[in-house]
DSSP file (Angstrom, degrees, kcal/mol; ACC not computed):
  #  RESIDUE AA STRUCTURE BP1 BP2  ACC     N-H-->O    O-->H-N    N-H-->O    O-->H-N    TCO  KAPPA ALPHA  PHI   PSI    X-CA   Y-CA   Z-CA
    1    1 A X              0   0    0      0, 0.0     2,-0.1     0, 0.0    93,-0.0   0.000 360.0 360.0 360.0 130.5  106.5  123.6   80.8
    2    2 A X        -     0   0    0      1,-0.1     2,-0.4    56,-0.0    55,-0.0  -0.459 360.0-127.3 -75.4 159.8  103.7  121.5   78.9
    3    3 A X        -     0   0    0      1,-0.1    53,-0.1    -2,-0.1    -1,-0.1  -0.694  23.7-101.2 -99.6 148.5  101.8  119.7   81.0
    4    4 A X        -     0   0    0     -2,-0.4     2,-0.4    90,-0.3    53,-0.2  -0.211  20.3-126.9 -75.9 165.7  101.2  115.7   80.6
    5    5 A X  E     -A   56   0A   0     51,-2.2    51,-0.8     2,-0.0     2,-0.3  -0.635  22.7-161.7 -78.9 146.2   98.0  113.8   79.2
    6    6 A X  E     +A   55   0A   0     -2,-0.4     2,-0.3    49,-0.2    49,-0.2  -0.802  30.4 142.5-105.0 145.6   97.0  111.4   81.8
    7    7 A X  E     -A   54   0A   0     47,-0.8    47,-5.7    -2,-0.3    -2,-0.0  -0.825  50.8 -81.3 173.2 152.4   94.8  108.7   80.0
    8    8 A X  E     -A   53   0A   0     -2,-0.3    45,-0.2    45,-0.2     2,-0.1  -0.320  44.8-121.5 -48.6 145.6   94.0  105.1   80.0
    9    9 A X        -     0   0    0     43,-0.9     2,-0.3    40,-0.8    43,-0.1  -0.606  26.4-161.6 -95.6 153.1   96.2  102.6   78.2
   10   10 A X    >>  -     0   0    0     -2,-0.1     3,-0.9     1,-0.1     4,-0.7  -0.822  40.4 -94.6-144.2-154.6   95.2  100.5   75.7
   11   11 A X  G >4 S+     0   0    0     -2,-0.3     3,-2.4     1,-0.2    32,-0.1   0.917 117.6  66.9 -45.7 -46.5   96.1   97.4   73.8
   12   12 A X  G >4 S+     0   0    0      1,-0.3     3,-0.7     2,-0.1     4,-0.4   0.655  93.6  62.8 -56.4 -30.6   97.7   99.8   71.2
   13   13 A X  G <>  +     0   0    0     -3,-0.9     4,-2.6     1,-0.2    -1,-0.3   0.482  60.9 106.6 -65.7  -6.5  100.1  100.7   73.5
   14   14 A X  H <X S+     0   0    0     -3,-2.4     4,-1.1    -4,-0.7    -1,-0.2   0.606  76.6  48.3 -46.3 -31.2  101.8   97.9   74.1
   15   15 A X  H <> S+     0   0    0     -3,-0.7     4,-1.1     2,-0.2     5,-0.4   0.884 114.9  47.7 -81.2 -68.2  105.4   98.7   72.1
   16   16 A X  H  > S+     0   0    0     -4,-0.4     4,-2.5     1,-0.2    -2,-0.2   0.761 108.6  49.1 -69.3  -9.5  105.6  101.5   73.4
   17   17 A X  H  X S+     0   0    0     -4,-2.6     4,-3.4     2,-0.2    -1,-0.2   0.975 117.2  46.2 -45.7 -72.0  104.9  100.2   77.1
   18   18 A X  H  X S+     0   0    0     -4,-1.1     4,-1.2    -3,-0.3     3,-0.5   0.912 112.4  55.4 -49.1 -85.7  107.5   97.4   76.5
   19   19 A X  H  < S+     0   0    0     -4,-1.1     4,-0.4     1,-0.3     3,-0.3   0.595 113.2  38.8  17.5 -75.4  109.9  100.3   75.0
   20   20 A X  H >X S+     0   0    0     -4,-2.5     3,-4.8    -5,-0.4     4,-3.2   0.934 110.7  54.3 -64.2 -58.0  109.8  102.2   77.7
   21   21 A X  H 3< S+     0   0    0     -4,-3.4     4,-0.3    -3,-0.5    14,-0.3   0.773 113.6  50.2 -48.0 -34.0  109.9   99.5   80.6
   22   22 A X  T 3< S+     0   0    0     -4,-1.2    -1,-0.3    -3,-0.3    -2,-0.2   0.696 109.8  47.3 -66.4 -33.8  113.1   98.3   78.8
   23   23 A X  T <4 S+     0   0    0     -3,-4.8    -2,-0.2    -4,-0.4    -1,-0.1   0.806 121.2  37.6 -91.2 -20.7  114.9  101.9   78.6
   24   24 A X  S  < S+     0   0    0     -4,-3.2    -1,-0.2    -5,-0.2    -2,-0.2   0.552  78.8 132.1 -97.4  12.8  114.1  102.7   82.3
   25   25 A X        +     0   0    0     -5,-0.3    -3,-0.1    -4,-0.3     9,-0.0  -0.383  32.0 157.9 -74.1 157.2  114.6   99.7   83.7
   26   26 A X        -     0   0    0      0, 0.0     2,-1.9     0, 0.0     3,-0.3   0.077  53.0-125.7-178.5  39.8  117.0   99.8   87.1
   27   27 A X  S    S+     0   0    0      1,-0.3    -2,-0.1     2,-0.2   121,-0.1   0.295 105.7  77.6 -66.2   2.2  118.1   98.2   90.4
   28   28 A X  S    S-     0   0    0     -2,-1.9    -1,-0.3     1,-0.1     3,-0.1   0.639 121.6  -3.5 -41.9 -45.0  117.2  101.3   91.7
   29   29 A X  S    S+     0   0    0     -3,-0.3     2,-0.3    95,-0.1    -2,-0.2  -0.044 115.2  85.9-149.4  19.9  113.8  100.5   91.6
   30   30 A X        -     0   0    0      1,-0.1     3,-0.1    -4,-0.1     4,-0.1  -0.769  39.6-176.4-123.5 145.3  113.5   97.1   90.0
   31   31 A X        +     0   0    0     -2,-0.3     2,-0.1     2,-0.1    -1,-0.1   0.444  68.4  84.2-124.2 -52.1  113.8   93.8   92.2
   32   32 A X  S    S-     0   0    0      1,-0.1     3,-0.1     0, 0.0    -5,-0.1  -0.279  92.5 -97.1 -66.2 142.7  113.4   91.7   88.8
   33   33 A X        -     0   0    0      1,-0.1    -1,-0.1    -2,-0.1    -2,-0.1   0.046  61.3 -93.5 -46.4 135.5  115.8   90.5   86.1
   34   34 A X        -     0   0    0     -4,-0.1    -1,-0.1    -9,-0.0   -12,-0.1  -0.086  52.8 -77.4 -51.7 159.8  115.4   93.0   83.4
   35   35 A X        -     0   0    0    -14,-0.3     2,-0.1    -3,-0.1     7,-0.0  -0.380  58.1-105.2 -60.8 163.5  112.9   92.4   80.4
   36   36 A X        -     0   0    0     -3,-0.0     2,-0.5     1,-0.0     4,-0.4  -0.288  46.5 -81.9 -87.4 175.8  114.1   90.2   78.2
   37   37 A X  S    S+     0   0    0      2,-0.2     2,-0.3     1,-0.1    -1,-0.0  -0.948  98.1   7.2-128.5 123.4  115.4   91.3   75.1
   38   38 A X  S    S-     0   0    0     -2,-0.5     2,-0.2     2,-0.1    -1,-0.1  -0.911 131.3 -18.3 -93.1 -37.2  114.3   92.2   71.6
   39   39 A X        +     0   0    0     -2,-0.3     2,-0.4   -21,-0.0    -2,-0.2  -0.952  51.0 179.9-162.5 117.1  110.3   91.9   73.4
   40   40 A X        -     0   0    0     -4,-0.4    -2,-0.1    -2,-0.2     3,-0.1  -0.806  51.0 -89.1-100.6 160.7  108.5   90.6   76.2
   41   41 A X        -     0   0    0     -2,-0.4     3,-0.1     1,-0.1    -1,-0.1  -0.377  34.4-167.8 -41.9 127.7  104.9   91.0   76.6
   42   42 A X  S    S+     0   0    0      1,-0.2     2,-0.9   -28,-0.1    -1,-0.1   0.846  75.6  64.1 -99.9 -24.7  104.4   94.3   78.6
   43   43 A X  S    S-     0   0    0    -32,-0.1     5,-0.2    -3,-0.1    -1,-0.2  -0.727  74.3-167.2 -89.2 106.1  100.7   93.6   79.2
   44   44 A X  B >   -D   47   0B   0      3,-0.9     3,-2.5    -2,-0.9    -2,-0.0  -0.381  32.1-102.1 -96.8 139.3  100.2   90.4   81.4
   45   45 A X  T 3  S+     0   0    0      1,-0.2     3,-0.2    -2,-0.2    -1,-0.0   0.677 122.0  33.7 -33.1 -34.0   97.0   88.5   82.1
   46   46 A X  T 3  S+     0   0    0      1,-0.2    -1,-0.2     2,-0.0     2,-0.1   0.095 122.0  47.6-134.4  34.5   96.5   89.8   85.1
   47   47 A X  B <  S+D   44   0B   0     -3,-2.5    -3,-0.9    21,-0.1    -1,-0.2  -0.786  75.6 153.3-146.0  98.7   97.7   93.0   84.5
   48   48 A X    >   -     0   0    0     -5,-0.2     3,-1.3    -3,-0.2     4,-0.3  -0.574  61.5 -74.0-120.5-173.6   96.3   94.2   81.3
   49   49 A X  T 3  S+     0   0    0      1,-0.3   -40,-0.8     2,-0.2     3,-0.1   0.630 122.2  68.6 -90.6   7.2   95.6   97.6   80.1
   50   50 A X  T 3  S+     0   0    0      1,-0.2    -1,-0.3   -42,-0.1    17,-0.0   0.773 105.8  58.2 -75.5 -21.8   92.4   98.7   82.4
   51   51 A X  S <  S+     0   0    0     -3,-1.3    16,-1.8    15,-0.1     2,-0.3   0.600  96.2  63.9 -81.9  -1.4   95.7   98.5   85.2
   52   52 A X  E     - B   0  66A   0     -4,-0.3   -43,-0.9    14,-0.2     2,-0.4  -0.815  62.2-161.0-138.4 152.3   98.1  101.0   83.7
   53   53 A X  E     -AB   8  65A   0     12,-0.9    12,-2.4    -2,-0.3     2,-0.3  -1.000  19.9-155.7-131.8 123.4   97.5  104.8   83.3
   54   54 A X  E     -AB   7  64A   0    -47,-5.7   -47,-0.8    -2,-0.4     2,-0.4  -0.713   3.6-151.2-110.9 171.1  100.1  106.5   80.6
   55   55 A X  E     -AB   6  63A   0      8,-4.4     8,-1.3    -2,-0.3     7,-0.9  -0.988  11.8-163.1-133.6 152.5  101.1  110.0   80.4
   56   56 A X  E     -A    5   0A   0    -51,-0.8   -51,-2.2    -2,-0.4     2,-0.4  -0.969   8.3-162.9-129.2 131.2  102.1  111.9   77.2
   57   57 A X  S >  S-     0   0    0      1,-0.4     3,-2.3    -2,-0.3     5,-0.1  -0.936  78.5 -13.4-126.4 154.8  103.9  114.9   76.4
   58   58 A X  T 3  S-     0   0    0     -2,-0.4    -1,-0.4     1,-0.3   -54,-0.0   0.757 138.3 -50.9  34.9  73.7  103.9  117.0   72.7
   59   59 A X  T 3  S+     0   0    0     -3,-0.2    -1,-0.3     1,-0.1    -3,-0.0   0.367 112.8 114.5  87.7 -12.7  102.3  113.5   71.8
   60   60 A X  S <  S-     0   0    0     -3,-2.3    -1,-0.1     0, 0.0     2,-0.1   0.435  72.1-101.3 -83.4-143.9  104.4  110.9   73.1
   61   61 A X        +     0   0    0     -5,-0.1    -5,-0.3   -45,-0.1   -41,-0.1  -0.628  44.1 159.9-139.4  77.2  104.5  108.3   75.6
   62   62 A X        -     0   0    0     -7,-0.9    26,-5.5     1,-0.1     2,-0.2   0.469  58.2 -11.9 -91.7 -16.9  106.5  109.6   78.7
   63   63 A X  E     -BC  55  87A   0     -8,-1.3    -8,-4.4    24,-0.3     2,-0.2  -0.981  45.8-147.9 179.9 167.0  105.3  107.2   81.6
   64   64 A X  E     -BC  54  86A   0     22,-1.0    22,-1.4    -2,-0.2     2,-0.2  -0.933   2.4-159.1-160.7 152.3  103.3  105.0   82.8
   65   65 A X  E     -BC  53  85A   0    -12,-2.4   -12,-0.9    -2,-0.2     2,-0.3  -0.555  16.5-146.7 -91.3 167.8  101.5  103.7   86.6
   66   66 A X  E     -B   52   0A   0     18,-1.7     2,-0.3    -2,-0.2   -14,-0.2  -0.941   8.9-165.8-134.0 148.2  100.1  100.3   87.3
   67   67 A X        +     0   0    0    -16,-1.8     2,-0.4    -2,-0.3    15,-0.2  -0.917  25.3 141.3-139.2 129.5   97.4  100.2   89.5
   68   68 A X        -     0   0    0     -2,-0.3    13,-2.1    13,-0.3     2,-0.2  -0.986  52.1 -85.3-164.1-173.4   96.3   96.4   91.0
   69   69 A X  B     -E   80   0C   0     -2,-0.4    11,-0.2    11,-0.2     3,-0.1  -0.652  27.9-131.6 -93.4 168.8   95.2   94.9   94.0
   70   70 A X  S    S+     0   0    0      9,-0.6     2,-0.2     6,-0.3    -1,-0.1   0.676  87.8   0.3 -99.6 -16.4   97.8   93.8   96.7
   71   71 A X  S    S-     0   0    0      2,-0.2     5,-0.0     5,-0.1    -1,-0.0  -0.777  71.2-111.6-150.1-161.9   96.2   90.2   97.1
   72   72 A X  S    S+     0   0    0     -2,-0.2     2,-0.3    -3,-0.1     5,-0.0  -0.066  75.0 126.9-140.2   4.8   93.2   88.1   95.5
   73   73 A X    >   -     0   0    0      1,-0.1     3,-1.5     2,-0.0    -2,-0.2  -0.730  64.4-139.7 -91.2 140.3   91.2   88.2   99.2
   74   74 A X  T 3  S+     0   0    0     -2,-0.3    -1,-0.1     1,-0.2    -2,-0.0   0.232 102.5  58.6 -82.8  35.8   87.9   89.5   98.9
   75   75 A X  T 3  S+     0   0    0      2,-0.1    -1,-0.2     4,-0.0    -2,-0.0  -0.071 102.7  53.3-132.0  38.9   88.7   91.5  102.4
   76   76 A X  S X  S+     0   0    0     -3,-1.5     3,-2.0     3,-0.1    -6,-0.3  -0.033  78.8 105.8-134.4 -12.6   91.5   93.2  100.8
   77   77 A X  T 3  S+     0   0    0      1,-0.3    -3,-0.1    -4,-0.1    -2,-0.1   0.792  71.9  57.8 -67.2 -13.6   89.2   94.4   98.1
   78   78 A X  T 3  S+     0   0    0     35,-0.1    36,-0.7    36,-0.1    37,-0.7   0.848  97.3  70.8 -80.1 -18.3   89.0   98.0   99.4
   79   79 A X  E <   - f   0 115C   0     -3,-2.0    -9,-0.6    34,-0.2     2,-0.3  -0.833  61.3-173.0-103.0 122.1   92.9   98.6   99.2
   80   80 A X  E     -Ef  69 116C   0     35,-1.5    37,-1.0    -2,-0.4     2,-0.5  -0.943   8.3-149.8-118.4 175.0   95.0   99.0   95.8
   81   81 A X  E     - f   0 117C   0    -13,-2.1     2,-0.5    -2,-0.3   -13,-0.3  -0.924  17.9-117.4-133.6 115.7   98.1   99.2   95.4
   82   82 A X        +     0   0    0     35,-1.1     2,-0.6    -2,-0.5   -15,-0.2  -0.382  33.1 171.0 -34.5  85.6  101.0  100.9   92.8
   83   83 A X        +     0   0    0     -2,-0.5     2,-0.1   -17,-0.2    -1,-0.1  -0.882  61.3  27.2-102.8  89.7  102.8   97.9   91.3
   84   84 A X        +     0   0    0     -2,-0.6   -18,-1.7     1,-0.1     2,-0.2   0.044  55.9 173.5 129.9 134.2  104.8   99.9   88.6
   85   85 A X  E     +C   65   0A   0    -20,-0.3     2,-0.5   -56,-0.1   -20,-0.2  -0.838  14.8 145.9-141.8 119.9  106.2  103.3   88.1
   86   86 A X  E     -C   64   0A   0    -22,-1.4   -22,-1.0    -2,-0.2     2,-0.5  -0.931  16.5-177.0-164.1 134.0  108.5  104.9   85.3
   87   87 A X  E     -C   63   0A   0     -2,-0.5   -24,-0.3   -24,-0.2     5,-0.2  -0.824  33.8 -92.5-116.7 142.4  109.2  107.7   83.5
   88   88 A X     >  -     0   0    0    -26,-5.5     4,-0.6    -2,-0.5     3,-0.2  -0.180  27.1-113.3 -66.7-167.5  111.5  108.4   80.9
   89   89 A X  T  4 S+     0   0    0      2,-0.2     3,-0.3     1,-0.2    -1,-0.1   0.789 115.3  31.0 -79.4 -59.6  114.7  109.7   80.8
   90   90 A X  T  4 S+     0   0    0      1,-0.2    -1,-0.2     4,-0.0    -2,-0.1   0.639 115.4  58.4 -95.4  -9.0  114.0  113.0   79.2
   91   91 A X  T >4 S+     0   0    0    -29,-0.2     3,-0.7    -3,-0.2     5,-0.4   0.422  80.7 119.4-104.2 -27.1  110.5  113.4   80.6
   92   92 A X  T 3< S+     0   0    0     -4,-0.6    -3,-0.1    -3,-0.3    -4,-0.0  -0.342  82.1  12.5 -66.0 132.8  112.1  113.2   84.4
   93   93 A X  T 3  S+     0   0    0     -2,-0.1    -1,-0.2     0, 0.0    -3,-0.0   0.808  91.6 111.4  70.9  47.1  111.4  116.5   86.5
   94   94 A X  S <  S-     0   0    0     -3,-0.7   -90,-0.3   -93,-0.0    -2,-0.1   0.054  98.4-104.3-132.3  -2.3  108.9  117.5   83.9
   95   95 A X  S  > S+     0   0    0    -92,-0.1     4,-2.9     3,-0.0     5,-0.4   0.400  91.0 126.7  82.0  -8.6  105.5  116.7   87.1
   96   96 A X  H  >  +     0   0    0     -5,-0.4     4,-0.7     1,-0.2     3,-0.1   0.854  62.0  40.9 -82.7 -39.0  105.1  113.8   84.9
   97   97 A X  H  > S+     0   0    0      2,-0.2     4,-2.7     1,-0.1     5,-0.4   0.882 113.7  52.5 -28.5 -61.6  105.4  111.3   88.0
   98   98 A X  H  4 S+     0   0    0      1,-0.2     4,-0.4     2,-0.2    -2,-0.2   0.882 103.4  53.5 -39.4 -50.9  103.3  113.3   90.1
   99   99 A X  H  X S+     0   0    0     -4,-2.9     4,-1.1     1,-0.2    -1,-0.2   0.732 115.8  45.6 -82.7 -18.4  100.2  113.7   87.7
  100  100 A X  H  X S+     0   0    0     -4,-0.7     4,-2.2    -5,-0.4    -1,-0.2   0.918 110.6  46.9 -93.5 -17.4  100.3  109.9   87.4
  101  101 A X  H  X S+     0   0    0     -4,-2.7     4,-1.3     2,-0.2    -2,-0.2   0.701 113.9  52.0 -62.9 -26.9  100.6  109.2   90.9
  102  102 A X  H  > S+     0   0    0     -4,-0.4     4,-3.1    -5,-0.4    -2,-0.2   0.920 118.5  39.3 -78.3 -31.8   97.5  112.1   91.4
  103  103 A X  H  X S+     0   0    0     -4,-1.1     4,-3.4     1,-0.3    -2,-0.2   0.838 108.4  54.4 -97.0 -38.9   95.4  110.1   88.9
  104  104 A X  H  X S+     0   0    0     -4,-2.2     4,-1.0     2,-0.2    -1,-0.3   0.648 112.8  45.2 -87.5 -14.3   96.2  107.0   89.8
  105  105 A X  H >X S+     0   0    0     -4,-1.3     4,-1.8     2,-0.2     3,-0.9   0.908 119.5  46.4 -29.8 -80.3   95.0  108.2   93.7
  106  106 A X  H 3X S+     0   0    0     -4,-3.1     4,-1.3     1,-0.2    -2,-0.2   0.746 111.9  47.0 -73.2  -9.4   92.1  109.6   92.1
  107  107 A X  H 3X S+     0   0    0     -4,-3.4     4,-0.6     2,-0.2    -1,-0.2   0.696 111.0  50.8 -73.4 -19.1   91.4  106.7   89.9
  108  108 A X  H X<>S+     0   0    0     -4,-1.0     3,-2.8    -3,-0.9     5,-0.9   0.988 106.9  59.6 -58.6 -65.1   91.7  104.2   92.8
  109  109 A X  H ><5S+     0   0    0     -4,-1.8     3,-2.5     1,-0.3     4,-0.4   0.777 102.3  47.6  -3.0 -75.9   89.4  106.5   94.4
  110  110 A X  H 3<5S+     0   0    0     -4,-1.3    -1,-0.3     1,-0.3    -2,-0.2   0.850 100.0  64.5 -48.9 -33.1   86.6  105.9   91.6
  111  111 A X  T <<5S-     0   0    0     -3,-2.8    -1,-0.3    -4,-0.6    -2,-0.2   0.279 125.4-107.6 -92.2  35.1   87.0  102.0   91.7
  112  112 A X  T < 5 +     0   0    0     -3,-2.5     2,-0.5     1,-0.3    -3,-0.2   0.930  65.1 164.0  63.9  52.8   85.5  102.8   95.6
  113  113 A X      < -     0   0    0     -5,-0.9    -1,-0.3    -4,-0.4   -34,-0.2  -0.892  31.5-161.5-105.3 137.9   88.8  102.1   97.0
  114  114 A X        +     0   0    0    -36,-0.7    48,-3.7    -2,-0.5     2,-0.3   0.821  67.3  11.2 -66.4 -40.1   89.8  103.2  100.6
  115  115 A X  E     -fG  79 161C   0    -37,-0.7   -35,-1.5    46,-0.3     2,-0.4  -0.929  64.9-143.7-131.5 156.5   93.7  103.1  101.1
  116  116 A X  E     -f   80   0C   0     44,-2.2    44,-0.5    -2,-0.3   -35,-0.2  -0.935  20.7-173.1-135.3 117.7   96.6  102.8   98.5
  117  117 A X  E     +f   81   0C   0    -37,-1.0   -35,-1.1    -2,-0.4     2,-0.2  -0.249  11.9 160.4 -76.0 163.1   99.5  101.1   99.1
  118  118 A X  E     -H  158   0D   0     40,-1.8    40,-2.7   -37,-0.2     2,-0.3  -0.700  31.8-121.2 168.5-179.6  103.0  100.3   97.6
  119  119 A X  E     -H  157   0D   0    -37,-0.2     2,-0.4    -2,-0.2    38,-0.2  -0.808  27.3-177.2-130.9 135.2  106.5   99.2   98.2
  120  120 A X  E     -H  156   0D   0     36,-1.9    36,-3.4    -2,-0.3   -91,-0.1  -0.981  32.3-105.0-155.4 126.9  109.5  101.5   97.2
  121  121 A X  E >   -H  155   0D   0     -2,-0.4     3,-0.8    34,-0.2     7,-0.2  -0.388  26.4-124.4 -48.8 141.9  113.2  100.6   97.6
  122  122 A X  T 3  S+     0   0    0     32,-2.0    -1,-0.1     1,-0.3    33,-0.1   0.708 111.5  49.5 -90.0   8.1  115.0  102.1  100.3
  123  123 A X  T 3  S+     0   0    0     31,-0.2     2,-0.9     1,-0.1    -1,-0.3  -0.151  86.8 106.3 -94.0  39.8  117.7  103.6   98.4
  124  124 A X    <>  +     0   0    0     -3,-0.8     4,-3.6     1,-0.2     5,-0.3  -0.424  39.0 158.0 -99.3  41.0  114.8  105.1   96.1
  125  125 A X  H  >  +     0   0    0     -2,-0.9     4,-1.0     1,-0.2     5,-0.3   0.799  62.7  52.8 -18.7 -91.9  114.9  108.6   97.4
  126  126 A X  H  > S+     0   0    0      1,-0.3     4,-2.6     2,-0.2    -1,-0.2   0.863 114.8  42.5 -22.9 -32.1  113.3  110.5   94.5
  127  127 A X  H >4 S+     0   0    0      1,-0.3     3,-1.0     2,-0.2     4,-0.5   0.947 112.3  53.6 -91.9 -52.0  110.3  108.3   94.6
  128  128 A X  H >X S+     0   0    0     -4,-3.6     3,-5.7     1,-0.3     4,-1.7   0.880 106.9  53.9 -40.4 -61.1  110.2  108.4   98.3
  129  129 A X  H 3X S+     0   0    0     -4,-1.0     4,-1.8     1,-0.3    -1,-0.3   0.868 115.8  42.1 -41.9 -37.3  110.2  112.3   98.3
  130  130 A X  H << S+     0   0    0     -4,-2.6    -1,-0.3    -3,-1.0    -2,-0.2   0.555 107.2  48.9-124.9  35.7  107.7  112.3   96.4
  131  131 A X  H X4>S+     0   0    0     -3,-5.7     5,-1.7    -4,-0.5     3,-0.8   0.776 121.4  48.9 -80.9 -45.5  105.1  109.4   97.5
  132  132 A X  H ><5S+     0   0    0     -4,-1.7     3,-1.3     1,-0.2    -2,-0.2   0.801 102.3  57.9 -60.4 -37.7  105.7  111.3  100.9
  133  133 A X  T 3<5S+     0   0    0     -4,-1.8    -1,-0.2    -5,-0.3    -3,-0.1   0.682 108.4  50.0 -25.3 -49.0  105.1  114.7   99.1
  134  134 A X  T < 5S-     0   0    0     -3,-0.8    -1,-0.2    -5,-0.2    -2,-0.2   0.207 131.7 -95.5-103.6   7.3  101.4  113.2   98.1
  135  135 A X  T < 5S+     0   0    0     -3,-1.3     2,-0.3     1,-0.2    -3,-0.2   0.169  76.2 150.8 115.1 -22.8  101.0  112.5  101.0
  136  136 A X      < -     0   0    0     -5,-1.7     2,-0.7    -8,-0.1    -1,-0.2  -0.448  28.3-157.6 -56.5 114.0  102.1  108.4  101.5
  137  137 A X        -     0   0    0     22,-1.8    22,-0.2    -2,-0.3    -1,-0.0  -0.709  25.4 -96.4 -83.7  84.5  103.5  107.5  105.2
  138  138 A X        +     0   0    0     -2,-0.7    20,-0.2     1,-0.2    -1,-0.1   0.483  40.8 168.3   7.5 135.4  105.9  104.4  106.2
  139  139 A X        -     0   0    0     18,-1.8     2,-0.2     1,-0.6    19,-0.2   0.494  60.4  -2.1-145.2 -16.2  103.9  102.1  107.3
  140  140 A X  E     -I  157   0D   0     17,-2.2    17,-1.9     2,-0.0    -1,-0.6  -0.964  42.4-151.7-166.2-176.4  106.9   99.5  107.2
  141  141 A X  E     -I  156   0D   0     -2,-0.2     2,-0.6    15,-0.2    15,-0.2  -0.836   1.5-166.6-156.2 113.8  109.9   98.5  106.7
  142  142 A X  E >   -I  155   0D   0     13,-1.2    13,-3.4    -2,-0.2     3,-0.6  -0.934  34.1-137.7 -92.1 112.5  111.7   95.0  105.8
  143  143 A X  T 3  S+     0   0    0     -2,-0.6    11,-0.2     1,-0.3    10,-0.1  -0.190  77.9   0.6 -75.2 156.7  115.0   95.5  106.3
  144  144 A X  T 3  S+     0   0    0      8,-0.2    -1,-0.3     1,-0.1    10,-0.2   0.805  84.0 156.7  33.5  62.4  117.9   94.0  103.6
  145  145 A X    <   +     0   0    0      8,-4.6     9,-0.1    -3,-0.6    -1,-0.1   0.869  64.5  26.6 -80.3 -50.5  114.4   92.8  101.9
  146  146 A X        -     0   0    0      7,-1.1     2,-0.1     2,-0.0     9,-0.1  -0.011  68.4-152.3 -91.6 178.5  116.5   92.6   98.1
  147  147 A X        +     0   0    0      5,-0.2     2,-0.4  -116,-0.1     5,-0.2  -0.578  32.4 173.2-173.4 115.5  120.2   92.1   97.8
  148  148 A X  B >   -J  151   0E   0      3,-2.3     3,-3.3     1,-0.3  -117,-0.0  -0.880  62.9 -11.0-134.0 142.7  120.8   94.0   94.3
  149  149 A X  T 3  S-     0   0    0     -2,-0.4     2,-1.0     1,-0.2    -1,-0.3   0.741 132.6 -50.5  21.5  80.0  124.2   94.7   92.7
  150  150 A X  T 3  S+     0   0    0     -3,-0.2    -1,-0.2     1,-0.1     2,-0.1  -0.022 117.5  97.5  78.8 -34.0  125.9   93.6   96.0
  151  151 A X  B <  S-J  148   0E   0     -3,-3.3    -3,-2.3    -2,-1.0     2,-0.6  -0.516  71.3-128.0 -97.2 156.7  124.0   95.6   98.5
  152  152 A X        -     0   0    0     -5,-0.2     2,-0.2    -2,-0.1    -5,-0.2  -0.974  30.7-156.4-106.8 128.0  121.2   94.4  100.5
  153  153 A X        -     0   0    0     -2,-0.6    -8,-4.6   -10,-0.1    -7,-1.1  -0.799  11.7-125.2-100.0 136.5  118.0   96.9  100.2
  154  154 A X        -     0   0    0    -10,-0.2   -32,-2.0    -2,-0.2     2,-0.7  -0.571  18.9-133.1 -83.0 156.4  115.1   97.4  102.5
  155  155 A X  E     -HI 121 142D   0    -13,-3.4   -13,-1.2    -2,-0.6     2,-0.6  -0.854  21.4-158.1 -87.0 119.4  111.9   97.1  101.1
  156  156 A X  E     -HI 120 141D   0    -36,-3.4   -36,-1.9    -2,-0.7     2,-0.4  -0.836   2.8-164.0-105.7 120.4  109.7  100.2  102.2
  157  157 A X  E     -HI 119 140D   0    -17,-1.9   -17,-2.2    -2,-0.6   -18,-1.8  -0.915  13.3-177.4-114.6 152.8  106.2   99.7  102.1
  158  158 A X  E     +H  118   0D   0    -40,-2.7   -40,-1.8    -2,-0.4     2,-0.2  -0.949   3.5 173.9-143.9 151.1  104.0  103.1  102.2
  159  159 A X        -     0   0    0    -22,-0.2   -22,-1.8    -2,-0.2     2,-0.3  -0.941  10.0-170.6-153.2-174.8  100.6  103.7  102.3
  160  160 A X        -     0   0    0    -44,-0.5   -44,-2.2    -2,-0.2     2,-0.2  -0.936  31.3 -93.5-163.3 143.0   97.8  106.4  102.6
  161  161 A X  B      G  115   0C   0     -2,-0.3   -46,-0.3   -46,-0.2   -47,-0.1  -0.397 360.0 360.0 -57.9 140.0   94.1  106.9  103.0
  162  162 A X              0   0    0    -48,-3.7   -47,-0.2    -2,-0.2    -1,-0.1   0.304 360.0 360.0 -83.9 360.0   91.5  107.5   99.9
């Protein structure tokens, strides 16, 4: 099985960013209206591409993390948090989650951060098994947080030390 590129995004990535966020998009794991359609911006003002980590397989674009802070207090500055995860479709059960979830640990890591956080639906198995996998523990739980296609969802937020 090849194994993915991990690497920094950059502006150039931006279609295929969009691309992707558009084919994987989900109530699954999505709280927000899908992108809009032909093209929204995938890189945001205060998510640009120093925030995102992509992964590549034979050359492609297969995923991508987002990496950000959880607030805008400077006594929060030691914690980030994993606001975005997706992989594609044909790239799922390929490690290609894993290694960006590992990089994106060890790149929090670099920017001298202590814990990393983030918030996972609770019908979001997969992703739970494997934030828990890497090591992430409940740390709470706001029950019927969403209410998505019909159902009310908790919001699970999980987090772990650097």
């Amino acid at each position: 099985m090849p194994v993915p590129c991990i690497r920094h995004a950059t502006p150039d990535d931006e279609d295929g960013l969009g691309r992707l966020d558009r084919e994987t998009w989900s109530t699954a794991h999505a709280v927000t209206p899908p992108p809009r359609q032909p093209y929204e911006p995938f890189f945001r003002p205060r998510s640009g591409p120093r925030d995102h980590l992509v992964a590549e397989l034979d050359g492609r674009l297969v995923g991508y993390i987002r990496l950000g802070f959880p607030t805008e207090l400077a006594s929060n500055a030691h914690v980030r948090q994993i606001r975005g995860l997706a992989v594609s479709e044909e790239a799922r059960g390929k490690g290609v989650g894993r290694a960006l979830l590992r990089a994106a640990v060890e790149d929090a890591r670099r920017q001298g951060a202590r814990r990393i956080t983030l918030r996972v639906l609770g019908h979001n198995t997969t992703a739970r098994k494997l934030y828990e996998s890497e090591g992430f523990v409940v740390e709470g739980v706001q029950p019927e947080e969403f209410h998505l296609d019909g159902v009310y969802v908790d919001d699970v937020l999980m987090g772990r030390p650097l």
